[in-house]
C-alpha positions as a LaTeX table, in Angstrom:
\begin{tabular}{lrrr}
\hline
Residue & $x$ (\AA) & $y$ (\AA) & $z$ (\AA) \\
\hline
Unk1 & 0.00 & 0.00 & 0.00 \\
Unk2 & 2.79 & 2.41 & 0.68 \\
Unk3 & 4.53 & 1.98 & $-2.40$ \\
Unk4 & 1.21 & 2.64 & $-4.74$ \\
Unk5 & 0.61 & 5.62 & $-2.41$ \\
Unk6 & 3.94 & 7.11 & $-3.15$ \\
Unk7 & 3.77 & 6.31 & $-7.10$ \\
Unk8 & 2.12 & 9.20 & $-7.65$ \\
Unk9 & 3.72 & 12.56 & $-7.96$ \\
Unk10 & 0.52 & 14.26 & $-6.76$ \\
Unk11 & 0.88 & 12.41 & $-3.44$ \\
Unk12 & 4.36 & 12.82 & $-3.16$ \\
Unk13 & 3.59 & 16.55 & $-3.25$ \\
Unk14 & 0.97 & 16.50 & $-0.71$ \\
Unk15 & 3.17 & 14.57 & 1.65 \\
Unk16 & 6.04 & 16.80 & 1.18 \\
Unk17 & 3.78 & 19.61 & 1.62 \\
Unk18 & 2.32 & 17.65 & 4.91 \\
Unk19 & 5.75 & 17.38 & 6.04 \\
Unk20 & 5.75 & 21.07 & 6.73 \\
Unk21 & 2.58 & 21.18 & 9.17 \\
Unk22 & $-0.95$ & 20.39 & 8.89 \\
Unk23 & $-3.65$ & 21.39 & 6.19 \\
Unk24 & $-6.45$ & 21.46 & 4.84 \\
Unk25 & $-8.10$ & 19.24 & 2.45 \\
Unk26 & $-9.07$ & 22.23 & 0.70 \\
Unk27 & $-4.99$ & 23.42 & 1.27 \\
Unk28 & $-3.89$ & 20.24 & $-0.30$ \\
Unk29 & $-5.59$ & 20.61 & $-3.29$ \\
Unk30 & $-4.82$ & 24.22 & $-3.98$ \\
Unk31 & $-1.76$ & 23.90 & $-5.69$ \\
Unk32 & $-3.48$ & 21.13 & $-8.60$ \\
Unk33 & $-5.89$ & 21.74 & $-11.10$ \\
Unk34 & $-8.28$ & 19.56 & $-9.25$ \\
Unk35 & $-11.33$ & 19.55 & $-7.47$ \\
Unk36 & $-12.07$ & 18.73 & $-3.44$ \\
Unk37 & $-13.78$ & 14.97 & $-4.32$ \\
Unk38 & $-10.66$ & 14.33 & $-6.38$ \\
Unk39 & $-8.04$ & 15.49 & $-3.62$ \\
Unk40 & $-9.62$ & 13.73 & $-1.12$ \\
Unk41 & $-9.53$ & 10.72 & $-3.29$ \\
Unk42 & $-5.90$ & 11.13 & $-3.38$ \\
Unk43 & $-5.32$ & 12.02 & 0.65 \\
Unk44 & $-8.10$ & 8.59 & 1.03 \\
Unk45 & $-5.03$ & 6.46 & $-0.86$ \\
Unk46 & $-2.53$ & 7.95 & 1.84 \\
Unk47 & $-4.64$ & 7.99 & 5.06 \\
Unk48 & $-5.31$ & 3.90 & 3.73 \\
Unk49 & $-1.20$ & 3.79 & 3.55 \\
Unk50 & $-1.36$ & 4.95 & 7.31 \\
Unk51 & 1.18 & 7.87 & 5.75 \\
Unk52 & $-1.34$ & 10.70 & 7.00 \\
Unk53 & $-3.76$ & 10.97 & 9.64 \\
Unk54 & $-7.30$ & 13.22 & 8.64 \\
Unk55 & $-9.43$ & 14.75 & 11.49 \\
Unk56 & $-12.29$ & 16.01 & 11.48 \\
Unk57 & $-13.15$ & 19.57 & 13.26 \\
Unk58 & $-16.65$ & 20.44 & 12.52 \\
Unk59 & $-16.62$ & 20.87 & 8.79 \\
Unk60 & $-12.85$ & 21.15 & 8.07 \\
Unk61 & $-10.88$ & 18.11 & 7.53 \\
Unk62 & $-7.21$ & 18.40 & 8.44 \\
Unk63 & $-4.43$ & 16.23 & 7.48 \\
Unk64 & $-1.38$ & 15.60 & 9.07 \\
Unk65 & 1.69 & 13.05 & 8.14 \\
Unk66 & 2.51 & 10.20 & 10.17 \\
Unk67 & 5.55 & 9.28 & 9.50 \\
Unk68 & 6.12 & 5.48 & 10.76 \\
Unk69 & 5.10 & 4.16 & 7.53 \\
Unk70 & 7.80 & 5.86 & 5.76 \\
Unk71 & 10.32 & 5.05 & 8.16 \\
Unk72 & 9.98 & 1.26 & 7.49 \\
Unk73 & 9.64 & 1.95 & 3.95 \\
Unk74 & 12.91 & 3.46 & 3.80 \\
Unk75 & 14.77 & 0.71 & 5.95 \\
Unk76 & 13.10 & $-1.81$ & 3.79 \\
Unk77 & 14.76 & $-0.08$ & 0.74 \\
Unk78 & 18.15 & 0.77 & 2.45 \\
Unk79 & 18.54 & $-3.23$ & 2.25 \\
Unk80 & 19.46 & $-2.49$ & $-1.12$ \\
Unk81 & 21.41 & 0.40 & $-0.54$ \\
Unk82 & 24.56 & $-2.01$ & $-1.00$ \\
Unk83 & 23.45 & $-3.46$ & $-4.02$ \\
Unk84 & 22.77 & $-0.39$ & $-5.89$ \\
Unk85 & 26.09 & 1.41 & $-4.62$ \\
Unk86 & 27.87 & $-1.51$ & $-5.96$ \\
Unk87 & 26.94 & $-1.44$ & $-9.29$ \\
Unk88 & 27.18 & 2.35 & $-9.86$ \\
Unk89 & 30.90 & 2.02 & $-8.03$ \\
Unk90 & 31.29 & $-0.98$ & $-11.26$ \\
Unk91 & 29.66 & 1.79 & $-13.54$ \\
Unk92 & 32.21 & 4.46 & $-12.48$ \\
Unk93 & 35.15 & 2.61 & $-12.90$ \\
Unk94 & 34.09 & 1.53 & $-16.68$ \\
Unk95 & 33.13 & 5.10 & $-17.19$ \\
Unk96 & 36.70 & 6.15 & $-16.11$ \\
Unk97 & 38.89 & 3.31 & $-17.78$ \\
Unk98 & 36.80 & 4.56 & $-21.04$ \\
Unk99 & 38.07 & 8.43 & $-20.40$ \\
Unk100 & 41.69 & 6.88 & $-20.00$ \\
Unk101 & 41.45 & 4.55 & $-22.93$ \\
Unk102 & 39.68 & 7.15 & $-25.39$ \\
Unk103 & 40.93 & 10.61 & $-24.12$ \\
Unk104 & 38.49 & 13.57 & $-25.06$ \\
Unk105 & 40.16 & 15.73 & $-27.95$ \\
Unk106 & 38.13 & 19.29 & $-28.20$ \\
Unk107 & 35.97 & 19.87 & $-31.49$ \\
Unk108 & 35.70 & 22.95 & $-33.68$ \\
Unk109 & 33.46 & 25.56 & $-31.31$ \\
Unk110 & 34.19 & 23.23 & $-28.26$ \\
\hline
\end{tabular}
């Protein structure tokens, strides 16, 4: 569930917006060309992630991040951290050997 949540950009935005404090459902949507029913369908797929928390005060809804979901999100994905950083380290060292091998010679306008 976490992963779909975060797959869209439009989510990402309203959780790094959420990051900075609480808002509005209303607050949320402001920055998209979108309506109220379609941001809250949105904040629905990250309150059902457990990445934000909505409450209700009279007739504004507020939304806040909670960020334990994200936090074992990212250790699951640091496990590979190592794997990743080991094959760009392999891609460097290509990259270089092809720099010594072939040097770079300047062209007309360069």
């Amino acid at each position: 569930m976490i992963f779909h949540a975060l797959g869209d950009e439009t989510r990402r935005l309203m959780l790094a917006e959420l990051a900075q404090g609480e808002r509005t459902v209303g607050e949320l949507a402001e920055p998209f060309t979108m309506s109220l029913a379609a941001a809250s369908k949105h904040i629905k797929v990250l309150e059902t992630a457990g990445l934000i928390r909505r409450e209700v005060r009279g007739r504004t809804h507020l939304c806040r991040l909670d960020p334990g979901p994200l936090s074992g999100a990212h250790q699951w994905l640091s496990a590979y951290e190592h794997f990743w950083t080991g094959r760009l380290d392999v891609l460097e060292r290509l990259l270089r050997a092809e720099d010594a091998a072939f040097p770079h010679t300047p062209q007309d306008g360069e």
